[in-house]
C-alpha positions as CSV (number, residue, x, y, z in Angstrom):
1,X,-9.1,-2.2,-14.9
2,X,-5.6,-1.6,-14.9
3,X,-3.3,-2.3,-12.0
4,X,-1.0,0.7,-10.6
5,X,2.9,0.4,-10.2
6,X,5.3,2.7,-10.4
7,X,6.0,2.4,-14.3
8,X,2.6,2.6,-15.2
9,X,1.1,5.1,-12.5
10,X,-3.1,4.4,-13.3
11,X,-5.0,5.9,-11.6
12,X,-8.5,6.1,-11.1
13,X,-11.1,8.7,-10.2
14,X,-14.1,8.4,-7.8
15,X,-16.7,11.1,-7.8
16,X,-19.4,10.8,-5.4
17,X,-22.6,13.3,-5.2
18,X,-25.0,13.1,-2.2
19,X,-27.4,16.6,-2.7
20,X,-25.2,19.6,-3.0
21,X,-22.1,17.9,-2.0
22,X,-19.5,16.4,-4.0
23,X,-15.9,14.2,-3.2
24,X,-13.9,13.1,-5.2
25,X,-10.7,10.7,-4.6
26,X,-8.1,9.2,-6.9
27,X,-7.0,6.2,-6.3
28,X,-5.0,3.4,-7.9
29,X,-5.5,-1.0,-7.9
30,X,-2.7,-3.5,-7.2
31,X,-3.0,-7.2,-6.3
32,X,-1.3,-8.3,-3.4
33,X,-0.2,-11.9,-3.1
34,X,1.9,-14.0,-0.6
35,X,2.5,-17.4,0.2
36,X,5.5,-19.5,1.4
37,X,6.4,-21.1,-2.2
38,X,6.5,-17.4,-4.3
39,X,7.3,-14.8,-1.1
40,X,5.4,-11.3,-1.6
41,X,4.1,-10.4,-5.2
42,X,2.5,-7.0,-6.3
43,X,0.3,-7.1,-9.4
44,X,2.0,-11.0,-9.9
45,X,6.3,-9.8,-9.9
46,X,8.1,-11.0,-6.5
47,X,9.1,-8.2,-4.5
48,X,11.5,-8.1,-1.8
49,X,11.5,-6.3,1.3
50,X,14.8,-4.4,2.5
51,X,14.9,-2.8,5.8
52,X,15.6,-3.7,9.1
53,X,13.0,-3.6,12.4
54,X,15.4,-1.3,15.4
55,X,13.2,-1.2,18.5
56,X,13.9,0.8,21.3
57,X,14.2,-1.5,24.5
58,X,11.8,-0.6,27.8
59,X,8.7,-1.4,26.4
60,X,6.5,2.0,26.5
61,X,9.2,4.2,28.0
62,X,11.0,3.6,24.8
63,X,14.0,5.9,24.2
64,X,12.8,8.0,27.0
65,X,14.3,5.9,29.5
């Protein structure tokens, strides 16, 4: 099976028949791996994270407040 990323987009199809009806779904495979010596890695290259977490303060009121 080969593993989906963005350069090599594979993607699978699943076809399921129960009686009369039919679904089908496409879907794609990557391997997920972390660990404190290698960080995040999708289908074995590290991969970093950019972002940043902005919460609104007052708990559940939020920006409401």
């Amino acid at each position: 099976m080969e593993l989906w990323s963005p350069e090599t987009p594979k993607r699978y199809l699943c076809r399921v028949r129960f009686g009369q009806d039919e679904q089908k779904v496409c879907f794609g495979v990557r391997a997920v791996q972390c660990d404190a010596r290698n960080g995040l890695r999708i289908n074995g290259e590290r991969t970093v994270l950019r972002g940043a977490c902005v919460h609104h303060d007052n708990g559940l009121l939020g920006a409401c407040a």
